[in-house]
MIROFI-126768 format. One record per residue (C-alpha): x, y, z; residue number from 1. Coordinates in Angstrom, 3 decimals, decimal comma. Last residue first. Example, Ala and Ser with C-alpha at 12.3 -4.5 7.8 and 13.67 -1.06 7.14 Angstrom:
<vexdrens>
<east:13,670	north:-1,060	up:7,140	seq:2> .
<east:12,300	north:-4,500	up:7,800	seq:1> .
</vexdrens>
This chain:
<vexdrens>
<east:-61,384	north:26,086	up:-81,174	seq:67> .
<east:-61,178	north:25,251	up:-77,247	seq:66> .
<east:-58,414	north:23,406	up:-75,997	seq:65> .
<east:-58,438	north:25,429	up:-72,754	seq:64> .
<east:-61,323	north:26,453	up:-71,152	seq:63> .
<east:-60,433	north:29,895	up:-69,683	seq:62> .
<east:-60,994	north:30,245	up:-66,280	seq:61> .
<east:-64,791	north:31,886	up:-64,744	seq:60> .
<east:-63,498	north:34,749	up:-62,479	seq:59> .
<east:-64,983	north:35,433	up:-59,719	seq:58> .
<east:-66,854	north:32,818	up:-58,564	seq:57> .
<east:-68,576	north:33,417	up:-54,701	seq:56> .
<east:-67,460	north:31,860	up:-51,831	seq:55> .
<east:-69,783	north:31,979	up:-49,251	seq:54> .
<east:-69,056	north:32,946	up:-45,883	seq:53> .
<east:-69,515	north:31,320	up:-42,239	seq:52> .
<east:-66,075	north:31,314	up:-41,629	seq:51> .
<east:-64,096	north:32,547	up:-44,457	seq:50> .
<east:-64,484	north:32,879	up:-48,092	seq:49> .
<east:-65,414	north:35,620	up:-50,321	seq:48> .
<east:-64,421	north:35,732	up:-53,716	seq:47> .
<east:-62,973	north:32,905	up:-56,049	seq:46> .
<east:-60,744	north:32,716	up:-59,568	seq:45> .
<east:-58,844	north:35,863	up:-58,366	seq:44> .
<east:-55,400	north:33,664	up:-58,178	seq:43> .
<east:-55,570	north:34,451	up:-54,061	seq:42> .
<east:-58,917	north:32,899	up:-53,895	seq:41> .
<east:-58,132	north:29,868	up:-56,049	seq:40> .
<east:-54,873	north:29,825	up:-53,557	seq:39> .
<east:-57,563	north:29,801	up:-50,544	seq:38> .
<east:-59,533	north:27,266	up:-52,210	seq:37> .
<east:-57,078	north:24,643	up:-52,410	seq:36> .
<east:-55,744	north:25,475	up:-48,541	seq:35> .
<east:-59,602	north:25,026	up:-47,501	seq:34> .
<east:-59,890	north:21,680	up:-49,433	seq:33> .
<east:-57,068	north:20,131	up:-47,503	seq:32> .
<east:-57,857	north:21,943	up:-44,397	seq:31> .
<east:-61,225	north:19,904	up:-45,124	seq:30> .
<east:-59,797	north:16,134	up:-45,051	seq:29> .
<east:-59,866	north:14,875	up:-48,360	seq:28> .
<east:-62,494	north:12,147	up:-50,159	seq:27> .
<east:-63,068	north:14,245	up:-53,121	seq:26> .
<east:-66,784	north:14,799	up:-53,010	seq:25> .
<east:-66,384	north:14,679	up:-48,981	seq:24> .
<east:-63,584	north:17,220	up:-49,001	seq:23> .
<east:-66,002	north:20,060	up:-51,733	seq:22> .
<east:-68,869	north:19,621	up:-50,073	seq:21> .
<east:-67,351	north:20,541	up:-46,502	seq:20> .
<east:-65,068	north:23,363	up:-48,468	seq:19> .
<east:-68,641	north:24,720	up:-49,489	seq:18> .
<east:-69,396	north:24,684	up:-53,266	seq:17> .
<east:-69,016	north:27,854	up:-55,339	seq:16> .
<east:-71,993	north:30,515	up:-55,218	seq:15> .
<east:-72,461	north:32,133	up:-58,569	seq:14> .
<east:-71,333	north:36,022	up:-58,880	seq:13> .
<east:-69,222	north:34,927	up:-62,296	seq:12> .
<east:-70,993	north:32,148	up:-64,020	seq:11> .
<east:-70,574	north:28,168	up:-62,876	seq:10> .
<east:-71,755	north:25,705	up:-65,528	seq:9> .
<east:-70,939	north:22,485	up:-63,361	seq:8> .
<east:-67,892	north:21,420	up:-65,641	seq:7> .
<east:-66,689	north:25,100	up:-66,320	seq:6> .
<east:-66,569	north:26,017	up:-62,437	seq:5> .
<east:-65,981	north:22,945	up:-61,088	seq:4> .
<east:-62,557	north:23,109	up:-62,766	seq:3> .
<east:-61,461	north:25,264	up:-60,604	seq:2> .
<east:-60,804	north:22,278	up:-58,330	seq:1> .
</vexdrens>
């Protein structure tokens, strides 16, 4: 999942997809998505969260492979 944030262009500050977005682009239940984006949270990758809040990018990950 934090790949979304290289493959769509995400910067730091930009809003990251909604956990509803996120389970019906990859065909899993929400608590499913919300349990993914609650360890991107705790890694420092994502901000924010939580009912009714937007996540937020934190920290864009490295790319890795890149010359």
């Amino acid at each position: 999942m934090a790949e979304i944030i290289t493959t769509e262009g995400l910067e730091v500050g930009e809003a990251f997809p909604s956990a509803s977005a996120l389970a019906e682009r990859f065909g899993v239940s929400r608590p499913t998505v919300t349990k993914a984006l609650e360890k991107l949270e705790a890694a420092g990758v994502l901000a924010g969260g939580g009912q009714g809040r937007v996540r937020t990018v934190r920290a864009v990950p490295a790319r890795e492979g890149r010359s």
